[in-house]
C-alpha positions, 0 to 999 in steps of 0.5 A, spaced: 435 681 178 428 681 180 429 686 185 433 690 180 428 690 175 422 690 179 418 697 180 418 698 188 410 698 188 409 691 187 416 689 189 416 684 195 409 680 190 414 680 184 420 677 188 415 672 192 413 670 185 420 669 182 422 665 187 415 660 188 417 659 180 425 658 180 423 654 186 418 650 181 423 649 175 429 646 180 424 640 182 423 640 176 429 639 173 432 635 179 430 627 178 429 623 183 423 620 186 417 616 185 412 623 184 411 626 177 416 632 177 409 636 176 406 633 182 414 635 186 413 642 183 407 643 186 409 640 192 415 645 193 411 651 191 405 650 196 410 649 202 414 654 199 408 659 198 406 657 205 413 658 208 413 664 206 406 666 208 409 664 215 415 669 214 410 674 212 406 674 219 411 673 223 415 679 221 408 683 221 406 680 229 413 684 231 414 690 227 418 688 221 418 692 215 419 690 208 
């Protein structure tokens, strides 16, 4: 739905951001754990984040367009 409705110009930033947040709200409603579900959220959208950022750099370093 987010790359349905998303206007092309801001697209790979909107969808990276939807998918930082859906993966935020999972942990938080998945129990579990000693870690708060704020703290489990913000673990998972860090390394999300940065796993992504990886993605991105990888892709660029061989050519790949988005």
């Amino acid at each position: 739905m987010t790359a349905l409705l998303a206007p092309a110009s801001v697209l790979p930033l909107v969808v990276s951001l939807v998918s930082l947040l859906c993966l935020a709200g999972w942990e938080r409603w998945l129990p579990g754990g000693r870690a708060s579900a704020t703290v489990g959220a913000g673990r998972v959208a860090f390394w999300g984040a940065l796993a992504m950022g990886v993605t991105a750099a990888v892709g660029r370093l061989f050519g790949a367009v988005v």
